[in-house]
Biotite code that builds the C-alpha atoms (Angstrom):
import biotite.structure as struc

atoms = struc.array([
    struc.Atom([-16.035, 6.833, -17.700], chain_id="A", res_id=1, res_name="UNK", atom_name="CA", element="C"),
    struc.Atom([-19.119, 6.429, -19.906], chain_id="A", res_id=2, res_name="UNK", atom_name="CA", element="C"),
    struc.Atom([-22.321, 6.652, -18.624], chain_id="A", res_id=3, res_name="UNK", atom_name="CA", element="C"),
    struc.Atom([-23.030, 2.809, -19.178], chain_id="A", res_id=4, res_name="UNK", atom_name="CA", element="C"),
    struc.Atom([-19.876, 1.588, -17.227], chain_id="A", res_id=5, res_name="UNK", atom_name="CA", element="C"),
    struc.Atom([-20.915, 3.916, -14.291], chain_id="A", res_id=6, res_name="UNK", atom_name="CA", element="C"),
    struc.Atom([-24.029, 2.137, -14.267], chain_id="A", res_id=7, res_name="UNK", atom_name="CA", element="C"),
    struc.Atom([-22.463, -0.725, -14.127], chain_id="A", res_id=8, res_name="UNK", atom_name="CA", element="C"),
    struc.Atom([-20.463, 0.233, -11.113], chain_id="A", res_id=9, res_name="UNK", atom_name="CA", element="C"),
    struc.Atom([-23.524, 1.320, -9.687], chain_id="A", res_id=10, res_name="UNK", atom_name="CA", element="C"),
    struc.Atom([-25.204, -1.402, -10.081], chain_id="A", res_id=11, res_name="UNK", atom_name="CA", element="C"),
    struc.Atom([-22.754, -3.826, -8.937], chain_id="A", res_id=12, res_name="UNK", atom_name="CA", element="C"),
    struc.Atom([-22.203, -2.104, -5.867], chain_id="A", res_id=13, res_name="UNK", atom_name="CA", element="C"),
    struc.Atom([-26.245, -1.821, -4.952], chain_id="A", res_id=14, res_name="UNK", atom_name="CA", element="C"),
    struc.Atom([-26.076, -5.717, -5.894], chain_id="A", res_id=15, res_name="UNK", atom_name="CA", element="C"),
    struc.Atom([-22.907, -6.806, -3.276], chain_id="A", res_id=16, res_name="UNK", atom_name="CA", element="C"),
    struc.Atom([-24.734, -4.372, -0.690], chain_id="A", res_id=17, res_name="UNK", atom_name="CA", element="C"),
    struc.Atom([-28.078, -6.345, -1.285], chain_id="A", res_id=18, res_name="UNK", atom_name="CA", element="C"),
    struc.Atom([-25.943, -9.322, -0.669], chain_id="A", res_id=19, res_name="UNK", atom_name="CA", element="C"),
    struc.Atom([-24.422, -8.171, 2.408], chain_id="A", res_id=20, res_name="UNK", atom_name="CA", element="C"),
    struc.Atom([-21.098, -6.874, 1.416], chain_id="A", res_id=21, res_name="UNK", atom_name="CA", element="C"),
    struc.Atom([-20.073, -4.325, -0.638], chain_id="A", res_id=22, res_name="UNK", atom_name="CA", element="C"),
    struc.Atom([-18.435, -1.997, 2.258], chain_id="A", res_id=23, res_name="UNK", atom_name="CA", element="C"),
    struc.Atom([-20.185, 0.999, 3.243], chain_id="A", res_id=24, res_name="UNK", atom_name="CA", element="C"),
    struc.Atom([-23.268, 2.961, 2.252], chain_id="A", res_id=25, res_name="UNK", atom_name="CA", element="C"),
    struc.Atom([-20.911, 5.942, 1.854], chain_id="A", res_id=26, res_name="UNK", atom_name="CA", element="C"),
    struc.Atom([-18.907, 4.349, -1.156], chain_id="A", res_id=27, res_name="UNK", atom_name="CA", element="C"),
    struc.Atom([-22.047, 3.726, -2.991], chain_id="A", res_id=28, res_name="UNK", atom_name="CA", element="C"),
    struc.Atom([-23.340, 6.949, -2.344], chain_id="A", res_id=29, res_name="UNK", atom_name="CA", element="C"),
    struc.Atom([-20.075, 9.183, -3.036], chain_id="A", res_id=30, res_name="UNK", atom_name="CA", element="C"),
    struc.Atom([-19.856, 6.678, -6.520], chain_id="A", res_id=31, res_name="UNK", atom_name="CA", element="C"),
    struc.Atom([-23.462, 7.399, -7.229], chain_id="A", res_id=32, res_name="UNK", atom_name="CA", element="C"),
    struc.Atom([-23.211, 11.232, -6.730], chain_id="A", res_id=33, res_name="UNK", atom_name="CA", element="C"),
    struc.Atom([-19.575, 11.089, -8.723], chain_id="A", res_id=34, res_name="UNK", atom_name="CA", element="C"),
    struc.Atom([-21.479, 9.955, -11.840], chain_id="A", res_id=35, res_name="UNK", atom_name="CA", element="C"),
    struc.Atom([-21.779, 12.649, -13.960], chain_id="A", res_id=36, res_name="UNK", atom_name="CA", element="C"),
    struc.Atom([-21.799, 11.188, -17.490], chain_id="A", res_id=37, res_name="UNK", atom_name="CA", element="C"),
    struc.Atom([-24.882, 8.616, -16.382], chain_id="A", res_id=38, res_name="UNK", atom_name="CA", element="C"),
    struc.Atom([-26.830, 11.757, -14.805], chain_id="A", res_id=39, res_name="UNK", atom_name="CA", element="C"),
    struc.Atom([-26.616, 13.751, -17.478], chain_id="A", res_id=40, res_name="UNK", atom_name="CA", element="C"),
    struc.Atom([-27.437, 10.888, -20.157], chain_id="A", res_id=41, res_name="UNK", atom_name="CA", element="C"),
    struc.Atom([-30.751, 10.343, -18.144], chain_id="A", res_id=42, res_name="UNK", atom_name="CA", element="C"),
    struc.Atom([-33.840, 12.166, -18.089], chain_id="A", res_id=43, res_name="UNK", atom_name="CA", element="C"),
    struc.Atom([-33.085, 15.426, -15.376], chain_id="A", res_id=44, res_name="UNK", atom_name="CA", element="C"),
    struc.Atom([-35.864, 13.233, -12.610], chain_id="A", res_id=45, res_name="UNK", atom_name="CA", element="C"),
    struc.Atom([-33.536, 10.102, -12.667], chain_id="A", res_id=46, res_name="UNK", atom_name="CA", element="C"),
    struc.Atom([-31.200, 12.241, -11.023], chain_id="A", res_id=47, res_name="UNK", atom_name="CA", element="C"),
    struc.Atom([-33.654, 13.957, -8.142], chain_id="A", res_id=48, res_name="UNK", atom_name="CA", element="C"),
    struc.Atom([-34.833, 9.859, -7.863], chain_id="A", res_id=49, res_name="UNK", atom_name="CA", element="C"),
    struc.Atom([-31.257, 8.757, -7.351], chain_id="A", res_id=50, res_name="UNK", atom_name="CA", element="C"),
    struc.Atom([-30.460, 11.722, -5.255], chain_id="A", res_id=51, res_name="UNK", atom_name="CA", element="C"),
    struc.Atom([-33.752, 11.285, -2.635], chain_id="A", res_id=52, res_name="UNK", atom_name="CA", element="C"),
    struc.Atom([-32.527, 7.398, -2.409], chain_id="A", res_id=53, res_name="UNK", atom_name="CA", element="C"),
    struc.Atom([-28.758, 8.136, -1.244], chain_id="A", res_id=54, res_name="UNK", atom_name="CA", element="C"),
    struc.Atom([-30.126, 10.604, 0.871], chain_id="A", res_id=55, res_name="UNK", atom_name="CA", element="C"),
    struc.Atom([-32.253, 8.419, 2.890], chain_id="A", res_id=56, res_name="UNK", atom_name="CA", element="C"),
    struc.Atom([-29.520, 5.351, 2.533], chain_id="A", res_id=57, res_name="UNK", atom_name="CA", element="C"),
    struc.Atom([-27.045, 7.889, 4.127], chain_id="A", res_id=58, res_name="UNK", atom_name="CA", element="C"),
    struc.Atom([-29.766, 8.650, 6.977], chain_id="A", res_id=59, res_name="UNK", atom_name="CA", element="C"),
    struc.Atom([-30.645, 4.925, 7.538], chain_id="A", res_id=60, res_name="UNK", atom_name="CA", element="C"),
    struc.Atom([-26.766, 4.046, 8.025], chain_id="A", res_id=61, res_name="UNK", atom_name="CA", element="C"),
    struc.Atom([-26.657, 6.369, 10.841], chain_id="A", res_id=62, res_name="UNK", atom_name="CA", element="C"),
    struc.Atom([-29.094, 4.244, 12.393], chain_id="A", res_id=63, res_name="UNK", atom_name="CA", element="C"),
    struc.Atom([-29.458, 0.810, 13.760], chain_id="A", res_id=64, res_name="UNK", atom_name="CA", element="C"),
    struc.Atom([-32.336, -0.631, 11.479], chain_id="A", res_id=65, res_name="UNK", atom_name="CA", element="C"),
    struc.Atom([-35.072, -0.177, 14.570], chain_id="A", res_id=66, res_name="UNK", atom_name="CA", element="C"),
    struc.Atom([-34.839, 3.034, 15.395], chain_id="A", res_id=67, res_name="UNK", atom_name="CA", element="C"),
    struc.Atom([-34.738, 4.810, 11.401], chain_id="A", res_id=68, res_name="UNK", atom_name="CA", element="C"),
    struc.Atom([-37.566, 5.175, 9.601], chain_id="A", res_id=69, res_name="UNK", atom_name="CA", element="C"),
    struc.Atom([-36.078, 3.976, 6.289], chain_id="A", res_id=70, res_name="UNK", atom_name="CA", element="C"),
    struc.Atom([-35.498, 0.448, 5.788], chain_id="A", res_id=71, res_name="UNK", atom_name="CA", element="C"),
    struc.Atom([-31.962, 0.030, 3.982], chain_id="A", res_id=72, res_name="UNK", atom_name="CA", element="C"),
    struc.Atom([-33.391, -3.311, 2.585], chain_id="A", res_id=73, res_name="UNK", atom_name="CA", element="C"),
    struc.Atom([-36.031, -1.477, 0.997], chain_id="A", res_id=74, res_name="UNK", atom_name="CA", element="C"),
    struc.Atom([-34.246, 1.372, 0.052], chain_id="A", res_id=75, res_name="UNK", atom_name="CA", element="C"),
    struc.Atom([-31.620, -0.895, -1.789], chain_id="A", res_id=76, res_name="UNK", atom_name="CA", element="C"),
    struc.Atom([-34.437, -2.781, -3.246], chain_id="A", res_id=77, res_name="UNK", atom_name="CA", element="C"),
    struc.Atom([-35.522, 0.909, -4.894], chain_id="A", res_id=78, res_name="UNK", atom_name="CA", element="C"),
    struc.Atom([-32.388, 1.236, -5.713], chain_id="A", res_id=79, res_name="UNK", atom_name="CA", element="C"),
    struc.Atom([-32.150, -1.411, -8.339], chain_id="A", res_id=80, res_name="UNK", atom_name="CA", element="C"),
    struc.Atom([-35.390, -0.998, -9.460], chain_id="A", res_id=81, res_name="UNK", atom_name="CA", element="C"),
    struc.Atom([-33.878, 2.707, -10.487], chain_id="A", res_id=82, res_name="UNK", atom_name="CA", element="C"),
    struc.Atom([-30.815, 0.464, -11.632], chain_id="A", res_id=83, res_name="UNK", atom_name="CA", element="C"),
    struc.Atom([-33.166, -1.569, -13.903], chain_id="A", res_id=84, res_name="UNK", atom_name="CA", element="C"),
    struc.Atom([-35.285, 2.001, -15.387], chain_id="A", res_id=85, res_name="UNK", atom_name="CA", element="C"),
    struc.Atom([-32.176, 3.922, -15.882], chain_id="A", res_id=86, res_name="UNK", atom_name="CA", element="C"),
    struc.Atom([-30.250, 1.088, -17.910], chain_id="A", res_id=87, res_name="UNK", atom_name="CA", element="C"),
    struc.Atom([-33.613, 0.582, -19.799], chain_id="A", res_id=88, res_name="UNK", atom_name="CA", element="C"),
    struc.Atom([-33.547, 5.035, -20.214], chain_id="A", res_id=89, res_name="UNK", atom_name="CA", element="C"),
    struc.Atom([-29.854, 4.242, -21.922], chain_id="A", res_id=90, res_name="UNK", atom_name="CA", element="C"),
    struc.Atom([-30.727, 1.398, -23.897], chain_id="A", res_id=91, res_name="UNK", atom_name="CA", element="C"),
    struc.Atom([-33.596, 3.447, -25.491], chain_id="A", res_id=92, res_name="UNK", atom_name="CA", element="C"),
])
């Protein structure tokens, strides 16, 4: 899959999740990691960014929303704003 369609696929999954669907954190995060072609078409700290994110999704999901320190709204909110940098990285 080229790098552009798996940031697609990225992207539409951080957008149903935003909207509350989606399925689970895990899906995003396993898709995210499985992207090889977009990580290596982007700049080497796109990937540590991307990386740090899923992290702390994965660690708010084990959580109910009070007692984790991460917000999963927020962190999905970063998450398209890395959405909306990388495609911009690709498009350049």
């Amino acid at each position: 899959m080229s790098a552009a369609l798996q940031l697609d696929a990225i992207a539409a999954r951080v957008t149903a999740l935003r909207g509350g669907s989606g399925g689970p954190i895990t899906a995003l995060s396993s898709e995210a990691r499985a992207s090889t072609e977009l990580l290596a078409a982007l700049p080497p700290r796109y990937a540590e960014v991307l990386l740090n994110l899923l992290d702390r999704l994965e660690s708010s999901a084990l959580f109910s929303e009070e007692s984790c320190s991460f917000s999963q709204k927020d962190l999905l909110d970063n998450l398209q704003v890395w959405v909306d940098k990388a495609r911009g990285q690709l498009v350049a």
